[in-house]
C-alpha positions as CSV (number, residue, x, y, z in Angstrom):
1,X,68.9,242.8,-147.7
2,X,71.9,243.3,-145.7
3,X,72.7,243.0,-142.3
4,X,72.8,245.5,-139.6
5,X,76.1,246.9,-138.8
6,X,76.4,245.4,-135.4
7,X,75.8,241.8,-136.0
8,X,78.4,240.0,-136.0
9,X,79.0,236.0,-138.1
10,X,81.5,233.8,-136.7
11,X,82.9,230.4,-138.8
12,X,84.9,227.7,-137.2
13,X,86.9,226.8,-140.0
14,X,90.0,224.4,-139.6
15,X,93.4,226.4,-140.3
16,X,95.3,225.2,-141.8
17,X,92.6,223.4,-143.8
18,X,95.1,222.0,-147.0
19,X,98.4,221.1,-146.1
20,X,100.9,219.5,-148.3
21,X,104.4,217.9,-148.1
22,X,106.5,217.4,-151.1
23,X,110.9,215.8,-151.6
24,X,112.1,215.4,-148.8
25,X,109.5,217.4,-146.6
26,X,107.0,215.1,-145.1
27,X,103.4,216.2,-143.4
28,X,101.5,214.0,-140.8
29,X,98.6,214.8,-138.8
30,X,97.3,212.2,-135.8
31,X,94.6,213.7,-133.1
32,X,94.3,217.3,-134.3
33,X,98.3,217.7,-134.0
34,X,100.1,218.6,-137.2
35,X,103.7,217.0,-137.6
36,X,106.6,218.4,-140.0
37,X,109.2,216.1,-140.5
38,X,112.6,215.6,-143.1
39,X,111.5,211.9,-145.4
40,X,114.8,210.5,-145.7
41,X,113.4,207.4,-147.1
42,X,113.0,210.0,-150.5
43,X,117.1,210.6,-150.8
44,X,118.4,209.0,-153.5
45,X,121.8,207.4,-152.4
46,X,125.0,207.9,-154.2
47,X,128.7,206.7,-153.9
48,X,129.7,209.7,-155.9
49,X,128.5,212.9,-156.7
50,X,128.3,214.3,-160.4
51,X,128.6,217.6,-160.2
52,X,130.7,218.5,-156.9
53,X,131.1,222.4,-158.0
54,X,127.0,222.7,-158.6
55,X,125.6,220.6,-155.6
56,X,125.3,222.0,-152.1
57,X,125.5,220.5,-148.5
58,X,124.0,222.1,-145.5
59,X,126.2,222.8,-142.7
60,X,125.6,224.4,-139.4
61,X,128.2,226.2,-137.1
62,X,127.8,225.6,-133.7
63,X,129.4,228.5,-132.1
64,X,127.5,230.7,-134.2
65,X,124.3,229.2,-134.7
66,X,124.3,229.7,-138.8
67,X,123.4,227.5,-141.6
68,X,125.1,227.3,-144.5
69,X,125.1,226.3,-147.8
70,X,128.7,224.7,-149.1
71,X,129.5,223.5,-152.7
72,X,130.5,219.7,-152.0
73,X,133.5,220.0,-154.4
74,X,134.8,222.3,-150.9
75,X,134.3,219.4,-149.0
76,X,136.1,216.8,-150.4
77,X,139.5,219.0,-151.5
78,X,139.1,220.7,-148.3
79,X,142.8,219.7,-147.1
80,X,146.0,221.0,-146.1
81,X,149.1,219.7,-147.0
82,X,152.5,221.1,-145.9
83,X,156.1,219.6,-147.5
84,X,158.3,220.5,-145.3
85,X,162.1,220.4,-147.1
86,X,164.3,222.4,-144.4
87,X,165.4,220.3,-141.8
88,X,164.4,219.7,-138.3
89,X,162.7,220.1,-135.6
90,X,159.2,221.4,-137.2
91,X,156.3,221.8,-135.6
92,X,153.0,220.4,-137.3
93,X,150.6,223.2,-137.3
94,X,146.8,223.4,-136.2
95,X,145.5,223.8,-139.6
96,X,147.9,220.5,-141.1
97,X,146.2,217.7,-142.7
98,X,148.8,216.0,-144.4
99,X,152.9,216.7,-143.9
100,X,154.8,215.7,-146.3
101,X,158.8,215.1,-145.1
102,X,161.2,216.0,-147.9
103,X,164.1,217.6,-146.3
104,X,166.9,218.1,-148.4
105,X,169.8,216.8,-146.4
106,X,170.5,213.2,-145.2
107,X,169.7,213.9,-141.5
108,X,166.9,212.1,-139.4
109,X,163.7,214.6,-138.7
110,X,161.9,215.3,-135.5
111,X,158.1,216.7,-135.9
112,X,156.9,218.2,-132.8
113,X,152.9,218.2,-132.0
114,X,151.1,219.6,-130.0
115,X,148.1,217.8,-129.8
116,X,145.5,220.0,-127.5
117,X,145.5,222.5,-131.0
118,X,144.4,219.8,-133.1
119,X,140.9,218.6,-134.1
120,X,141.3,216.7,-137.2
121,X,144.1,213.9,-137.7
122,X,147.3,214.6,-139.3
123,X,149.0,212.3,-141.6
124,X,152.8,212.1,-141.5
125,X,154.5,210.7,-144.9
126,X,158.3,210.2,-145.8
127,X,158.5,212.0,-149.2
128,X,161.6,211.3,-149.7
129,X,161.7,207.6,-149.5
130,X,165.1,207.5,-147.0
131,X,163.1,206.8,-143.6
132,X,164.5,203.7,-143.3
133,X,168.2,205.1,-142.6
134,X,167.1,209.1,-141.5
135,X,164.0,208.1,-139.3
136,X,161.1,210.4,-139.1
137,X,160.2,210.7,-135.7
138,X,156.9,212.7,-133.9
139,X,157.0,214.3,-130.7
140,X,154.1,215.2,-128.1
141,X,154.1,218.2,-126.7
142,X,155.5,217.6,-122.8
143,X,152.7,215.8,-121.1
144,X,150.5,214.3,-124.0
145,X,150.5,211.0,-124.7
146,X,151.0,209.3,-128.3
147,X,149.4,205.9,-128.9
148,X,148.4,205.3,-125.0
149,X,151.7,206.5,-123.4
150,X,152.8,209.8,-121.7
151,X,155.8,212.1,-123.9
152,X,156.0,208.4,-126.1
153,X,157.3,209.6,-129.6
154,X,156.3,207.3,-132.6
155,X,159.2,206.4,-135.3
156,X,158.4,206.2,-138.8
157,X,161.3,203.9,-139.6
158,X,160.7,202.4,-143.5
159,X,161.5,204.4,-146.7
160,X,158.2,205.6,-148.2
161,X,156.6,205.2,-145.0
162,X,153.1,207.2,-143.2
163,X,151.2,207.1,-140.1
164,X,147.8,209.0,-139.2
165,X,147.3,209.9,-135.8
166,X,144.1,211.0,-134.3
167,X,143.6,213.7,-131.7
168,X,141.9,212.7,-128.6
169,X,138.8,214.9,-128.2
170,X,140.1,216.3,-125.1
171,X,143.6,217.6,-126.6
172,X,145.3,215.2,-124.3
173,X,147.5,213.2,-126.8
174,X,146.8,211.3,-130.2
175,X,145.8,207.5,-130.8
């Protein structure tokens, strides 16, 4: 027998009524209210990573709003270094990393920064080994301060010698 054509049956089932988590995604449900959370307790730790070209991090751009995925081997060789073998002035630019000083000449250097277009720390190193006698020294732009002082220009004075300085997060100087 069927049923007439304007009767209709309705079921209260539960939706979703199976729901599983699996790696690193974890599933809860407390009072009715489903819960989707990331089970970091399931990430294996590692000091190194085997494969760096064929494993991915996630990153996220904050002006955009976009995920991506990045091969770690980008990550850690992600650096860029400058020598710099003409004489001075320079100036260290936004993008620098890691200058390396290895002017051709006898003469002392001077490395200009300006530190409101930097983000990441830059790394000065004598490449030549004479800092001792030709000093390598690193000026603010006018107004920013260098380790705590105003316009205060930091003297690498020792043959092989480096120093890393760190921009404060509002461009004001470097520590």
């Amino acid at each position: 027998m069927t049923l007439p054509a304007n009767i209709r049956v309705n079921i209260g089932a539960p939706f979703p009524s199976l729901v599983k988590g699996g790696g690193l995604v974890s599933i809860q449900k407390a009072n009715g209210i489903w819960t989707v959370s990331l089970n970091f307790a399931a990430v294996q730790k590692s000091a190194t990573v085997p494969d760096p070209a064929n494993t991915y991090v996630l990153v996220w751009n904050a002006l955009t709003s976009v995920f991506t995925l990045m091969p770690m081997g980008n990550v850690s060789t992600n650096k860029s270094v400058r020598i710099i073998a003409t004489p001075g002035p320079q100036a260290a630019q936004p993008a620098d990393d890691v200058i390396i000083i290895k002017q051709a000449v006898a003469a002392p250097f001077v490395l200009t920064v300006d530190w409101s277009q930097r983000t990441k720390p830059l790394m000065v190193v004598d490449g030549k080994g004479d800092a001792g006698v030709n000093n390598i020294t690193i000026t603010p732009a006018a107004g920013q301060t260098q380790l705590a002082t105003v316009n205060f220009s930091y003297v690498i004075a020792g043959n092989g010698g480096n120093v890393v300085l760190t921009p404060l997060p509002d461009g004001s100087g470097a520590y």
